[in-house]
C-alpha positions in Angstrom: 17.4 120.9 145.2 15.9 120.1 141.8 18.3 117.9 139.5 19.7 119.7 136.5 18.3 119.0 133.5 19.9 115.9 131.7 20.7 115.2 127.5 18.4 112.1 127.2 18.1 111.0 123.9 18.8 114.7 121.8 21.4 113.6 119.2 19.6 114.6 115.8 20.2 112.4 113.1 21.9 113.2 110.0 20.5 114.6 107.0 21.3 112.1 105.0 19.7 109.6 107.2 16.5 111.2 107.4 15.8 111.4 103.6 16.8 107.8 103.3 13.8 107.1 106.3 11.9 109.3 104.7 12.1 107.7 101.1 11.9 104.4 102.6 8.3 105.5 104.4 7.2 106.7 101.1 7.8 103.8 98.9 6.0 101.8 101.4 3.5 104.2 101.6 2.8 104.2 97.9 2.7 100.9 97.6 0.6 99.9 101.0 -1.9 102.6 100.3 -2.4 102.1 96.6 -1.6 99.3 94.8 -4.8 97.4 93.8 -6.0 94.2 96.4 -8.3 91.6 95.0 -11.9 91.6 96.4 -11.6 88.8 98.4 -13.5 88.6 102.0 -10.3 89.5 103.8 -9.3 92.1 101.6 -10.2 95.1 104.0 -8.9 94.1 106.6 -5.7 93.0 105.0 -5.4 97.0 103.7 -5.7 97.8 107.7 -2.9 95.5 108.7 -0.8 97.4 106.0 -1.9 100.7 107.6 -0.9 99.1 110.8 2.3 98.2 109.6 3.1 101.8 108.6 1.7 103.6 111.8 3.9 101.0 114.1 7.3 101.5 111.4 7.2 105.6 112.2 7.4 105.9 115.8 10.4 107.3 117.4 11.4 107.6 120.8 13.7 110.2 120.3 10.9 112.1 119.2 8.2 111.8 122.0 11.7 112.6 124.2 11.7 115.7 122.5 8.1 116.6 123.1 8.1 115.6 127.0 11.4 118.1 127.4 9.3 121.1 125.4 6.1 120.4 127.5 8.1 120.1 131.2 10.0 123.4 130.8 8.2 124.8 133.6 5.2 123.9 135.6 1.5 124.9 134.0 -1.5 124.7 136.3 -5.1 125.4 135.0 -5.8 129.0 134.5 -2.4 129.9 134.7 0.0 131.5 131.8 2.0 129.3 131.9 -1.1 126.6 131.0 -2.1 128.4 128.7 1.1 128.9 126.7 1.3 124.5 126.7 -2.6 124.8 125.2 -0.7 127.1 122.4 2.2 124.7 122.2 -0.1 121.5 121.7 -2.5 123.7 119.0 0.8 124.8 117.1 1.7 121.2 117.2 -1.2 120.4 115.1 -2.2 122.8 113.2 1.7 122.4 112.0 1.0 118.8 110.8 -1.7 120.8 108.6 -4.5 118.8 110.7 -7.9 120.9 111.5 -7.4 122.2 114.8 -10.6 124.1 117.1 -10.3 125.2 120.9 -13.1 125.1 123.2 -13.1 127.9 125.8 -15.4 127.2 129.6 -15.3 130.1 132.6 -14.9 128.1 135.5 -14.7 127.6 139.2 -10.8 126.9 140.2 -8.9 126.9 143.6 -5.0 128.0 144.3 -3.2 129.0 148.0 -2.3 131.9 149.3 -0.6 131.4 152.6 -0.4 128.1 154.6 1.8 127.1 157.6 2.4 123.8 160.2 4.1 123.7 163.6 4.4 120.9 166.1 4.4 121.2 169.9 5.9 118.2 171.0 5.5 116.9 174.4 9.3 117.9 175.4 10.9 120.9 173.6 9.7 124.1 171.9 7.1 124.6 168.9 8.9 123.2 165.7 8.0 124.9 161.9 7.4 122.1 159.7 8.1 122.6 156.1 4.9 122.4 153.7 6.6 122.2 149.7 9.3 120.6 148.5 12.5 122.4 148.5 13.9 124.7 146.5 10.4 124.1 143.9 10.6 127.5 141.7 7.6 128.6 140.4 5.8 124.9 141.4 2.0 126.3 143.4 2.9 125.4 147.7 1.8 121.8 147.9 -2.3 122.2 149.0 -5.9 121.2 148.4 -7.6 122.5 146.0 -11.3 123.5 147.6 -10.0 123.6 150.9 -11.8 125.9 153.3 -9.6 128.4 155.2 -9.0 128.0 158.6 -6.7 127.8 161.5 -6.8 124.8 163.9 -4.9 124.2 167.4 -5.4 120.6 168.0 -3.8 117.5 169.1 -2.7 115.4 166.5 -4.3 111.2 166.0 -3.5 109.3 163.2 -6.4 107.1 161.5 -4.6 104.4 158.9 -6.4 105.1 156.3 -9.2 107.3 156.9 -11.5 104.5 156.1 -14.8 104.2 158.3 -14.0 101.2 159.4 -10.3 102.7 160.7 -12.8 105.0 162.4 -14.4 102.3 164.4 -11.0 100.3 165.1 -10.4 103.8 167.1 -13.8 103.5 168.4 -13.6 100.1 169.7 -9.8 101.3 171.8 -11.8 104.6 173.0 -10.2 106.7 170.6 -12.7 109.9 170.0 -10.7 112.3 166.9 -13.6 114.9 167.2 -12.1 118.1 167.8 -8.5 116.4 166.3 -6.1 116.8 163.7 -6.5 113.4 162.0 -3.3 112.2 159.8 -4.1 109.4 157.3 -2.4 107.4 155.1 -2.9 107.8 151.1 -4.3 104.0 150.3 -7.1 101.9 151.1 -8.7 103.0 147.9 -9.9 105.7 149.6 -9.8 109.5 147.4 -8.7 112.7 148.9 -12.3 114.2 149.0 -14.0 111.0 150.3 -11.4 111.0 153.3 -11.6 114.5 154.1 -15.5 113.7 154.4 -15.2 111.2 156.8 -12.9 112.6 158.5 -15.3 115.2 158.8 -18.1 113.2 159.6 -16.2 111.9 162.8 -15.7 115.4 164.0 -12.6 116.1 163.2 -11.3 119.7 163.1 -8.5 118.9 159.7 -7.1 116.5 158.1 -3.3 116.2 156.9 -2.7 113.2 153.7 0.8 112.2 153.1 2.1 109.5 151.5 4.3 106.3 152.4 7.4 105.5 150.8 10.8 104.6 151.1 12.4 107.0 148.0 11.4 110.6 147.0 10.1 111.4 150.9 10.1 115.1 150.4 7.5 115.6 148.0 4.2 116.8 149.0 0.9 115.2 146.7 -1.0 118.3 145.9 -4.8 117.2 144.2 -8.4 118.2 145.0 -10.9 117.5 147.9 -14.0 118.4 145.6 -17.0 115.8 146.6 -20.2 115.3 145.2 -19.5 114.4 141.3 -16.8 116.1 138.6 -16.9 119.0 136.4 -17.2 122.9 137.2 -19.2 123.0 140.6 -21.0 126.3 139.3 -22.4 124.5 136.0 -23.6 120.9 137.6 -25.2 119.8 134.4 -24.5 121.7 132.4 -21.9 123.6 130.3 -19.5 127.0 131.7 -20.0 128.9 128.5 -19.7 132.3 128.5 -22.3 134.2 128.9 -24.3 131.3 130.6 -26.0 130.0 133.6 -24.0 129.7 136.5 -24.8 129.4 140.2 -23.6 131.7 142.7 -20.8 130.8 145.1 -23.1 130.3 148.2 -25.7 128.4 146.1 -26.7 124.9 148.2 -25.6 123.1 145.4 -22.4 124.2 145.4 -21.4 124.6 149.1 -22.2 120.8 148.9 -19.2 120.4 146.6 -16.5 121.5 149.2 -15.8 120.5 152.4 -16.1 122.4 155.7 -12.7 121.8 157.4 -9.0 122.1 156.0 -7.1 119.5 154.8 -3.5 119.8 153.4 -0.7 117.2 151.7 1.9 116.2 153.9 5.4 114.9 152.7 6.3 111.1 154.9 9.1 112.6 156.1 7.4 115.9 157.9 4.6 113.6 158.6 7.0 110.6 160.3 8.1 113.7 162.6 4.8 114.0 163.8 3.6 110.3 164.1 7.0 109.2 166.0 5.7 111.4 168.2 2.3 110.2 169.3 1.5 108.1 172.4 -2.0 106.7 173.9 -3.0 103.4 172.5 -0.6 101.0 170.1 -1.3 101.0 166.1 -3.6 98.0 165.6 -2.2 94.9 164.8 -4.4 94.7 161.5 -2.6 97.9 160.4 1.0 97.5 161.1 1.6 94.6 158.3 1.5 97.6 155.5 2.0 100.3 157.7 6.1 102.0 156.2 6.1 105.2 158.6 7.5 105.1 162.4 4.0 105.8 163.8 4.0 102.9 166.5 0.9 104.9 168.2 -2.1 106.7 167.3 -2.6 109.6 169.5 -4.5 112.0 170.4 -1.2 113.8 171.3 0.5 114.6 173.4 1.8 116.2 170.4 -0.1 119.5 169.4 -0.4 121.0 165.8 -0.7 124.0 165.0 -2.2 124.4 161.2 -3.7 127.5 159.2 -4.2 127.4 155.5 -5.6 130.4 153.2 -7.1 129.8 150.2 -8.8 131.9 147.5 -11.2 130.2 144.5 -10.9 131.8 141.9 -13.3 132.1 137.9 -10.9 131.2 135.5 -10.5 130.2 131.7 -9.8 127.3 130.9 -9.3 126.1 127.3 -9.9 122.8 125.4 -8.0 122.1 122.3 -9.0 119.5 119.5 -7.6 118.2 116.0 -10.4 116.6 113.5 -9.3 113.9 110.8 -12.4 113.8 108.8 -14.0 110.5 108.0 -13.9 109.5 104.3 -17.3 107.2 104.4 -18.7 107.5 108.0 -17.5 111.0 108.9 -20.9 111.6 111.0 -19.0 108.4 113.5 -16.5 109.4 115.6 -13.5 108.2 117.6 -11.9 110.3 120.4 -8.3 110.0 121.7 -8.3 112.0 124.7 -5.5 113.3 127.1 -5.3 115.8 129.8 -2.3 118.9 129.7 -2.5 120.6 132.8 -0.1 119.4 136.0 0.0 120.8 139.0 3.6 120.6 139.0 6.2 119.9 135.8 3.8 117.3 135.4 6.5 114.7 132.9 4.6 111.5 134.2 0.9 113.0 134.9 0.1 114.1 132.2 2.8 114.9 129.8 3.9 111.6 128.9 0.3 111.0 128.1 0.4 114.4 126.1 3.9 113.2 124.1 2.0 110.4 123.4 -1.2 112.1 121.9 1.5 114.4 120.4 3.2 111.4 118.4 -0.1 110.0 117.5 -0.9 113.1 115.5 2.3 113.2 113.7 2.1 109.6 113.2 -1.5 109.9 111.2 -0.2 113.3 109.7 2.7 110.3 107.9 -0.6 108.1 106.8 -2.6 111.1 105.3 0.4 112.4 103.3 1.0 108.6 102.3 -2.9 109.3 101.2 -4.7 106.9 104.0 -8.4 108.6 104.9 -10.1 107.3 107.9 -13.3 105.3 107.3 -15.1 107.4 110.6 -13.8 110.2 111.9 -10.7 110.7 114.6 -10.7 113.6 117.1 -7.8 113.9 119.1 -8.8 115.9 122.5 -6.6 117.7 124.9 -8.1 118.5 127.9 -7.6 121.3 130.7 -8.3 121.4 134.5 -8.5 118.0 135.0 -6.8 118.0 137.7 -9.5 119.8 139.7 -11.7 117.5 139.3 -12.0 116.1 135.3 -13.7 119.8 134.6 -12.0 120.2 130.8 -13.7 116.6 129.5 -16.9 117.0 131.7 -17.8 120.7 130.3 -17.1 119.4 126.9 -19.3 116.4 127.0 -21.5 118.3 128.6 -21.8 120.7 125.9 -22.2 118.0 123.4 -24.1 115.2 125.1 -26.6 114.9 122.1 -23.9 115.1 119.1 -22.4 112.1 121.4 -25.0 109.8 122.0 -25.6 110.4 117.7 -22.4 109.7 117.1 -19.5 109.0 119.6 -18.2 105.3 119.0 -15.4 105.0 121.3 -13.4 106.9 123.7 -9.6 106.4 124.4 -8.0 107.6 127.5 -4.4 108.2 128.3 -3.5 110.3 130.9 -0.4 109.1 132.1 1.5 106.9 129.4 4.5 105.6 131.4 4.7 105.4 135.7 7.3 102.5 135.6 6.8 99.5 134.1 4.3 96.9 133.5 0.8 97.4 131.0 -2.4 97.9 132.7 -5.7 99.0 130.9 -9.3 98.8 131.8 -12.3 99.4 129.5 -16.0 98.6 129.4 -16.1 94.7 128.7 -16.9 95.3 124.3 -13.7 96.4 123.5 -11.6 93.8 125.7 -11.3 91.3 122.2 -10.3 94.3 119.9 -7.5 95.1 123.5 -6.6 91.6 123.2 -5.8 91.4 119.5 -3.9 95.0 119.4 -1.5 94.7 121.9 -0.4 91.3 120.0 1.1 93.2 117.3 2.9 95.6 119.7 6.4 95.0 120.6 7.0 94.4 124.0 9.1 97.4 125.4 10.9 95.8 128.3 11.9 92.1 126.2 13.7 91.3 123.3 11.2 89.1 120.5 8.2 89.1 122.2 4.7 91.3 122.4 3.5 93.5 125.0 0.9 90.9 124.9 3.0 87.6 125.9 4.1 90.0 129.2 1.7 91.4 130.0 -0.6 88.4 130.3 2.1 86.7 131.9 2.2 89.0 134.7 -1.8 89.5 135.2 -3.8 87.3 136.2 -6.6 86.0 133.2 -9.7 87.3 134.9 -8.4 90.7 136.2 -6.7 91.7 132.9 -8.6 93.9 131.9 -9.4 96.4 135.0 -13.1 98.1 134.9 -14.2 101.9 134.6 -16.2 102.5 137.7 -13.2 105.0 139.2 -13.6 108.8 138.9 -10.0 108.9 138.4 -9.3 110.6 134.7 -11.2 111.9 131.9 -13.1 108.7 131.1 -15.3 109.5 133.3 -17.5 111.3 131.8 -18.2 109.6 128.6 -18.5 106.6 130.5 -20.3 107.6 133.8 -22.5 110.4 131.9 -22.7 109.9 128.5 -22.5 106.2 127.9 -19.7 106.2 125.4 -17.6 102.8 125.5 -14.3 103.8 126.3 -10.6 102.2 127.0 -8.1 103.9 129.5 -4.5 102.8 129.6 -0.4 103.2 131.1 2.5 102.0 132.1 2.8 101.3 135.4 0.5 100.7 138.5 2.3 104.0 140.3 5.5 106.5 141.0 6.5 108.0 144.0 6.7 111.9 142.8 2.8 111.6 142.1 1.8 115.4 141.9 5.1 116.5 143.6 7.5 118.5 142.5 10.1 116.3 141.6 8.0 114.7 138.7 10.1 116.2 136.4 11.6 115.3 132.9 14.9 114.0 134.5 12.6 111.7 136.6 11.0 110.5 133.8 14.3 109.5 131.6 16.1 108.7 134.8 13.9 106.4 136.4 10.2 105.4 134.8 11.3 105.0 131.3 15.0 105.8 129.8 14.6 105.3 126.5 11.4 106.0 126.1 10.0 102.7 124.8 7.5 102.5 127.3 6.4 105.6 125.4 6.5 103.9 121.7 4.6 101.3 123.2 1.3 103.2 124.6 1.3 105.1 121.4 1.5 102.1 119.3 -1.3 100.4 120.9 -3.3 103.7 121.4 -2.7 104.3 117.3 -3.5 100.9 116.3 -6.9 100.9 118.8 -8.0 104.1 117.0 -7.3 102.6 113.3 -9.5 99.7 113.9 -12.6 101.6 115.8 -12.3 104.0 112.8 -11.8 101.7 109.6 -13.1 98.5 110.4 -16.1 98.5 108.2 -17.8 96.1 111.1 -17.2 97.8 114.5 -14.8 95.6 116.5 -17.1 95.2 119.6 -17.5 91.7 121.3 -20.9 91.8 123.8 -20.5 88.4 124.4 -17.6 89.5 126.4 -19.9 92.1 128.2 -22.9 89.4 129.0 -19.9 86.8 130.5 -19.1 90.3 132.5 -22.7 90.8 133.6 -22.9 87.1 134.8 -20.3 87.3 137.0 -20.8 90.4 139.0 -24.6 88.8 139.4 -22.7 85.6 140.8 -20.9 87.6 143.2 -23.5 89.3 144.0 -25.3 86.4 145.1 -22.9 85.9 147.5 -23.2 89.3 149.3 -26.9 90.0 149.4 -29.8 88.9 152.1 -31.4 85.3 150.5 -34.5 87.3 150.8 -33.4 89.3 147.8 -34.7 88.4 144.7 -31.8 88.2 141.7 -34.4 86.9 139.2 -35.3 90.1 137.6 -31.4 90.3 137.2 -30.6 86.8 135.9 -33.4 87.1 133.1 -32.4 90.1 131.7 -28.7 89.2 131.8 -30.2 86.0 129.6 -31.7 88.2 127.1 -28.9 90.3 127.0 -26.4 87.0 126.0 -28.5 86.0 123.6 -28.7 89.3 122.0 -25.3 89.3 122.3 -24.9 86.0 120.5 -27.4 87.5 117.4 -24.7 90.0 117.1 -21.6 88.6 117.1 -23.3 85.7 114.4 -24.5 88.5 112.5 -21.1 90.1 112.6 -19.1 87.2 111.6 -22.0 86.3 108.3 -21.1 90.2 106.9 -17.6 90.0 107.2 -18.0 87.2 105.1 -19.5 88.9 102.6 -17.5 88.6 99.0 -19.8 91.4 97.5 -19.9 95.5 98.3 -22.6 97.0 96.9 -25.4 99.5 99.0 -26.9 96.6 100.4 -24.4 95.2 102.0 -23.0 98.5 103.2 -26.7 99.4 104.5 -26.6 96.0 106.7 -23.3 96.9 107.8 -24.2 100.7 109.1 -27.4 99.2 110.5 -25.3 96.7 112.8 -22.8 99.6 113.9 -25.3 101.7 114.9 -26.8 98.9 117.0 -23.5 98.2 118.3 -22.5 101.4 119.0 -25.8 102.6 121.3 -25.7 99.5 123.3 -24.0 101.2 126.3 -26.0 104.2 126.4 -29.0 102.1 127.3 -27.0 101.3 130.4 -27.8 104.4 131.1 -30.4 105.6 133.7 -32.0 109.1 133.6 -32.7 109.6 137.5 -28.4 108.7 137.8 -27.1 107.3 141.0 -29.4 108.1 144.3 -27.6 111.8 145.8 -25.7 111.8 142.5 -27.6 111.9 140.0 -24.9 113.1 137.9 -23.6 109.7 137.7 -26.2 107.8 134.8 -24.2 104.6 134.6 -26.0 101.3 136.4 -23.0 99.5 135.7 -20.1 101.4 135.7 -20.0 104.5 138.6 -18.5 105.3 141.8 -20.3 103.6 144.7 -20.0 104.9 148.5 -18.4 102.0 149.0 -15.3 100.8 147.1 -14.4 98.2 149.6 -17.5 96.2 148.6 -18.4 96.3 144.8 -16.3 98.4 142.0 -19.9 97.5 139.8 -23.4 97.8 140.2 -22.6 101.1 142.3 -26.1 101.8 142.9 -26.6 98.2 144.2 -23.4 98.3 146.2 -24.8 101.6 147.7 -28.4 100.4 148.6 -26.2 97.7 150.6 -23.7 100.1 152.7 -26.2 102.5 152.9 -29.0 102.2 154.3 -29.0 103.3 158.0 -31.7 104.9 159.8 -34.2 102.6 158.1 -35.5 99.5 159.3 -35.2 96.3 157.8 -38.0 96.3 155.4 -37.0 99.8 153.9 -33.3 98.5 153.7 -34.3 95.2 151.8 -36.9 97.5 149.6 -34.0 99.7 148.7 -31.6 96.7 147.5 -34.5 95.4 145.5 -35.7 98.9 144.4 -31.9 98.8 142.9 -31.7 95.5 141.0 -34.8 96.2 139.1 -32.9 99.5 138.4 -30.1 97.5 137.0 -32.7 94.9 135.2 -34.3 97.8 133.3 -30.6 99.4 132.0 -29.7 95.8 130.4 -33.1 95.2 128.9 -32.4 98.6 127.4 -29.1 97.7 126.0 -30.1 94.5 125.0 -32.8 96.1 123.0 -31.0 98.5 121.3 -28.6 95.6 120.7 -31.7 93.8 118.4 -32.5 97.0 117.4 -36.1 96.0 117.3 -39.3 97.1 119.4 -40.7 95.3 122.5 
């Protein structure tokens, strides 16, 4: 049974105490925004720290409450009514804060289920219906797969850990064939849905079922998608699903590709510990018992037999993008984008809505500033994005779309798809912005402790050199101004997970029950995602550090000394890593000699532009047009998914060249891993170039 909805921080405050907030916030305002500064050096950003201070004394918990309870009223899938009356919602929202508001409309390829069932023959006893959604879930979609194939299998049931390949060969090595099997994994091992479904396919297996562990919350079933191959509409690889434009036909090669070719369906742990308890032939290895929660003390095949059938139906649908523009004052041709995604596949409170609060409160927040008469310097999008949950298709179509206005003029991303899971800070970026990370969340109050920053806990509780986490997942709508278009880009949360992840039970009396009460994990993710975009857009000398990138670079060649054949040469790769530092170090001196600058005058403000746009290309040249080898999609040398997780989370064309190359012999193989590195050489002789910003 759902819980009944809960009053969580709803008491409106008195008339009388709003004007007096109100009158407060606009005597400050007055006085912040336009009483005269001296022309000192530090004068600029001294204006910016006022700003600061004004964005960070307007947040209220109360009110992103308010905004999570409107947007979790009922569940709103992609190309449903329901998602399209939360697009309204979120366009009302801003056009009502008199903010410039567009939509931007793409026809494409979803997936939803029409009939699926699950019954166990256990070795003893009848055939035994297994429940396949959470209980009494009205109007939530039956937990599935999105891109599933239809089918029916009869088959005995094995269970393979993880559903990594080498789980595959631990069953190997006890004589454990799953061809012809229902495989059960385990969610974990840094392992997608898609990616196990396809080895799971590889190995011959006839389905797969996912659930996962957990000791709380053991009903809910994970819905997501099994789409492989890349991100984005899988009838417009490329490019764009405008209306009226190209697509490819639903039995194109290139899209069959995209989906796998046996069923697959979310489990919850407690239908699937019914199953494993039952399974004899050889013991669970030893290697995966010390993480292993569920009762499966076996791993099959049988004797238990399943019997699965799922019906699905894909389905062309609209889909719908919506955007609000604060127009740059000096730079409006620059742009920063805040970005978040709408659509759930459930009620959605943690994933995305408290991201979508968030964005919400951003907007009102700025709306405060430009009444208080603050102007950008650059311009600041804010983006809310559809169908992500299929695969990242609203952001992907989008950048798509506008790959050349972005390369021109995109100068950072910021990504926040789910604001709160529980608590602890976690971000990642690409390694220019980890200084400007650094510096914001020091003026942030830390949510969880009295007198301190979100700062002074959070780097307590990480570890210094894995901080800052790295983009190479294709896990939320960074992706594609990272992966594709090259656009340096900052994703961040609270909270490393939650156990109602795309069940039905994540719900807005989760959320103020369990993840974040009174919503100050939520005041904090919008004060740091605020005070991010205030600096990208008015620091007059864009607050990237590329020293911090080429100490990045030398590392991941370091440990990639220690993983590669001594035959492999890492020269090409340690001397354009060199030119890249010292480019780096041109920069930052330049950087630091204008910012000392007493005088403004066209001069100065030419020099200034000229470095920004230097700065601001640098990570497309990490670029590569030929993409990632069988994804060409994927243009990022640095940054991407690579075949292999386990190994590298960098250098994914590298890392694959490494894993794989099989079928070759051993000259081809160490051909390939070289082929790669010069690959890698060329993208950061590029960047470093465009970092000088002066021909070879």
């Amino acid at each position: 049974m759902m819980p009944k909805p809960m009053n969580v921080l709803t008491t409106k405050p008195s008339p009388l105490s709003t004007m007096v907030v109100v009158l407060i916030l606009c005597i400050l305002g007055f006085y912040a925004l336009h009483f005269p500064h001296s022309s000192t050096p530090s004068s600029s950003s001294q204006n910016l720290s006022q700003v600061e201070k004004l964005f960070l004394s307007t947040s209220s918990n109360s009110t992103i409450s308010s905004y999570l309870r409107a947007l979790t009223l009922h569940p709103h899938l992609a190309g449903t009514k329901p998602g399209s009356d939360v697009a309204s919602y979120v366009l009302n929202h801003f056009t009502s804060l008199g903010l410039k508001t567009h939509t931007a409309t793409y026809t494409t390829l979803l997936s939803y289920p029409v009939h699926s069932s699950l019954s166990a023959h256990f070795s003893e006893g009848p055939s035994v219906s297994l429940r396949l959604t959470e209980p009494a879930a009205a109007g939530v979609v039956p937990a599935y797969h999105a891109y599933s194939p239809s089918g029916a299998v009869h088959a005995r049931a094995v269970f393979a850990n993880y559903g990594r390949e080498r789980d595959y060969r631990a069953l190997g090595a006890m004589g454990v064939n799953v061809s012809g099997c229902v495989v059960m994994v385990r969610k974990g091992g840094e392992m997608g849905r898609g990616a196990v479904v396809e080895r799971a396919e590889a190995h011959g297996a006839a389905a797969v079922l996912i659930y996962g562990e957990g000791d709380t919350w053991r009903k809910g079933f994970e819905r997501g998608h099994v789409m492989r191959g890349g991100i984005g509409d899988p009838l417009t690889p490329g490019w764009a699903g405008v209306e009226g434009g190209e697509t490819l036909g639903l039995e194109d090669s290139e899209v069959l590709k995209r989906f796998p070719k046996i069923p697959s369906m979310p489990l919850s742990a407690e239908v699937a510990d019914s199953i494993l308890s039952s399974l004899g032939g050889s013991p669970v290895p030893l290697e995966w018992r010390v993480t292993l929660r569920s009762k499966v003390r076996h791993v099959g095949p049988g004797p238990t037999i399943l019997n699965f059938t799922y019906q699905g139906e894909k389905k062309v649908a609209n889909i719908q993008n919506v955007f609000a523009v604060i127009k740059g004052s000096e730079e409006p041709d620059r742009c920063v984008l805040l970005g978040n995604h709408r659509d759930a596949w459930t009620y959605g409170a943690v994933d995305p809505s408290s991201g979508t609060a968030a964005l919400l409160d951003v907007a009102r927040r700025f709306s405060v500033l430009l009444g208080l008469g603050w102007k950008p310097r650059r311009t600041i999008i804010l983006c809310s994005w559809d169908a992500e949950e299929f695969g990242m298709i609203g952001s992907t179509e989008w950048v798509e779309q506008n790959l050349i206005n972005l390369g021109f003029k995109a100068v950072a991303y910021l990504n926040v798809d789910c604001a709160v899971q529980g608590p602890g800070f976690f971000v990642g970026s690409t390694p220019q912005l980890d200084s400007l990370i650094l510096e914001v969340t020091k003026k942030v109050k830390d949510p969880d402790s009295e007198g301190v920053s979100l700062y002074e806990n959070w780097a307590a509780a990480s570890a210094e050199n894995n901080k800052i986490q790295r983009l190479s997942g294709v896990d939320s709508d960074f992706a594609p101004f990272v992966q594709h278009a090259g656009v340096p880009s900052i994703d961040m949360y609270y909270g490393r997970d939650f156990p109602v992840y795309h069940t039905a039970f994540d719900s807005y009396n989760w959320m103020a029950e369990y993840a974040d009460p009174f919503f100050h994990r939520h005041v904090a993710v919008t004060g740091v995602w605020g005070l991010l975009a205030l600096h990208l857009a008015g620091d007059p000398i864009l607050p990237f550090d590329y020293v911090s990138y080429a100490n990045e670079l030398q590392l991941y060649k370091n440990m990639l000394s220690n993983l590669i054949d001594q035959k492999i040469s890492l020269h090409p790769l340690t001397l354009s890593i060199e030119e890249f530092a010292s480019a780096a170090k041109e920069a930052d001196d330049e950087s630091k000699k204008l910012r000392l600058q007493e005088t403004e005058g066209s001069v100065v403000d030419i020099k200034k532009r000229a470095l920004n746009d230097r700065l601001m290309l640098v990570e497309r040249g990490f670029l590569d047009a030929d993409g990632l080898q069988g994804r060409q999609w994927f243009k990022h040398l640095v940054y991407g998914p690579s075949s292999n997780n386990e190994r590298l989370n960098f250098f994914p064309g590298i890392s694959d060249s490494i894993t794989g190359s099989t079928g070759v012999t051993d000259t081809e193989r160490l051909a390939s891993i070289q082929h790669e590195i010069w690959r890698v050489a060329r993208a950061i002789r590029r960047a470093a170039s465009a970092l000088t910003g002066e021909f070879v």
